[in-house]
N, C-alpha and C positions, 0 to 999 in steps of 0.2 A: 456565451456567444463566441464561437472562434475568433479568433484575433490575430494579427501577424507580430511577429516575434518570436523570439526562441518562448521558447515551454520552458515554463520557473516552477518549482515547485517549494513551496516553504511554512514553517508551522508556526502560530504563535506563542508554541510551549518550548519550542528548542530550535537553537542557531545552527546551521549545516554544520559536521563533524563537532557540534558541542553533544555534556551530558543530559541523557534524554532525564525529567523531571522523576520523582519516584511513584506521583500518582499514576503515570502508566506505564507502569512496574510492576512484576510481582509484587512488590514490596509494599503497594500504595493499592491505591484502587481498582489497578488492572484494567481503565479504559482505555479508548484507544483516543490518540491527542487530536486536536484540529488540525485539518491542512487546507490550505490554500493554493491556490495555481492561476497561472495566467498564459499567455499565448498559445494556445489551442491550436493547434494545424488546422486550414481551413481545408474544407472534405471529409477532418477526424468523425467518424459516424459512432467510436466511442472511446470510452476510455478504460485502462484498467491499471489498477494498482498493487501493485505485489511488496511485500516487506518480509525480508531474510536476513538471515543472521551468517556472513561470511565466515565468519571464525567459531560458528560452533554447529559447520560442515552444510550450512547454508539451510540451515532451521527454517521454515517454514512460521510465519507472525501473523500473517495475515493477506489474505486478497477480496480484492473488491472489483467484481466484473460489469462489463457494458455499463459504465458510470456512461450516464447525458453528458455529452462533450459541451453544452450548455452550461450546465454549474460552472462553479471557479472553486469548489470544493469539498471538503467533509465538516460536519460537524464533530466537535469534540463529545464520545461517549456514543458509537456509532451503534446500535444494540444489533443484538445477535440473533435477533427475532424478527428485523427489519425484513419484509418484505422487499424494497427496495432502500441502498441499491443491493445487488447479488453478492453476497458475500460466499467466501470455499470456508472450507475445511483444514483449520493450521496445523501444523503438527503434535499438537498438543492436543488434538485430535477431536478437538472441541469449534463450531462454528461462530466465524469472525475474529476478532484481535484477540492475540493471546501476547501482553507486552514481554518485554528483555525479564529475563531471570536466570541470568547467564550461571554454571555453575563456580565458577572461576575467574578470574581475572578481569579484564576490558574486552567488551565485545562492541561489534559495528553491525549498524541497523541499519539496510540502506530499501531507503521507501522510494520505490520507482514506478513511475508513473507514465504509462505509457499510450499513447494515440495510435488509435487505428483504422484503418479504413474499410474493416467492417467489423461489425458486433463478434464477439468469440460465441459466442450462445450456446453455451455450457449446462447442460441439464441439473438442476437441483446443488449442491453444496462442492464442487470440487477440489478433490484435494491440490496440493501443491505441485505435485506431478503431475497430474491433467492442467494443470494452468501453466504451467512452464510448458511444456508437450504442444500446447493450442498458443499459445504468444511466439514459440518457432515458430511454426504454418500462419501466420497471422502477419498481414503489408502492415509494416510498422512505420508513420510518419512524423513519429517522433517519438523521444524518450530523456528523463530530465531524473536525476538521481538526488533523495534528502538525505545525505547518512546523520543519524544520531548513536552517542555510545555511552553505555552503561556500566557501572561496573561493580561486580561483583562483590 
C-alpha cells in the first residue's frame, strides 16, 4: 500500500554499500537476494527495478518492470520463468538476475528502485537499453538507490 515517507529500499542478505553474499554470485547460486521497500509515493501506479554495475561500464544485472506499487517487495530467488513480475533481458543476455561476477577487482551494484506514475509497459523481455530508454520518458515520483559490492 503507498505510504508516506521517503522510499527505503533494503535487503536481508546485505547492508547498503556492504559485500553482496556469494550465494548471489557467480560464485554461489546465482539467485537473486530478497528486497524489501517501504514508502511508496502515493499516486506510484508502478514500480521498477533496475541493477547495474557502474565500474564494469554499467553492466546490465537485472530489471524488474510494473512491479504492484502494493508489495513492499521481492522475494529471494525470483525465477526467470515468472510470469509476474516482468522481468528484461541482463546483459548476460539471459532473462532475469544474472548476480556480480566481476572480472577484476571491487565492483558496485547499485539496485535502484524506482516509482512511477504510469506503468512502462514494455512488450515481452526488455533489454537494458529499452529499460533505461523508457524510465527517461517515464514521470518518476521517486527513486531510492541499495549499492551492494563484490569482489573479484
Amino acid at each position: 500500500m503507498p505510504s508516506q515517507g521517503p522510499l527505503t529500499l533494503t535487503s536481508p542478505a546485505f547492508a547498503d554499500n556492504a559485500p553482496i553474499p556469494a550465494e548471489y554470485t557467480c560464485r554461489g547460486a546465482d539467485v537473486s537476494p530478497a528486497l524489501e521497500w517501504t514508502g511508496v509515493p502515493a499516486g506510484a501506479k508502478a514500480l521498477v527495478l533496475f541493477v547495474d554495475d557502474p565500474d564494469g561500464r554499467d553492466w546490465v544485472h537485472w530489471s524488474v518492470l510494473d512491479i504492484d506499487p502494493a508489495t513492499s517487495g521481492l522475494p529471494r530467488n525470483v525465477s526467470p520463468s515468472a510470469a509476474k513480475p516482468q522481468q528484461g533481458r541482463n546483459d548476460f543476455g539471459k532473462v532475469g538476475y544474472g548476480g556480480p561476477c566481476p572480472p577484476s577487482g571491487t565492483h558496485h551494484y547499485r539496485f535502484t528502485l524506482t516509482a512511477l506514475a504510469a506503468p512502462l509497459n514494455l512488450a515481452d523481455h526488455p533489454d537494458g537499453t529499452a529499460v533505461r530508454a523508457a524510465l527517461r520518458g517515464a514521470t518518476r515520483l521517486g527513486s531510492v538507490t541499495l549499492v551492494g559490492t563484490f569482489r573479484a
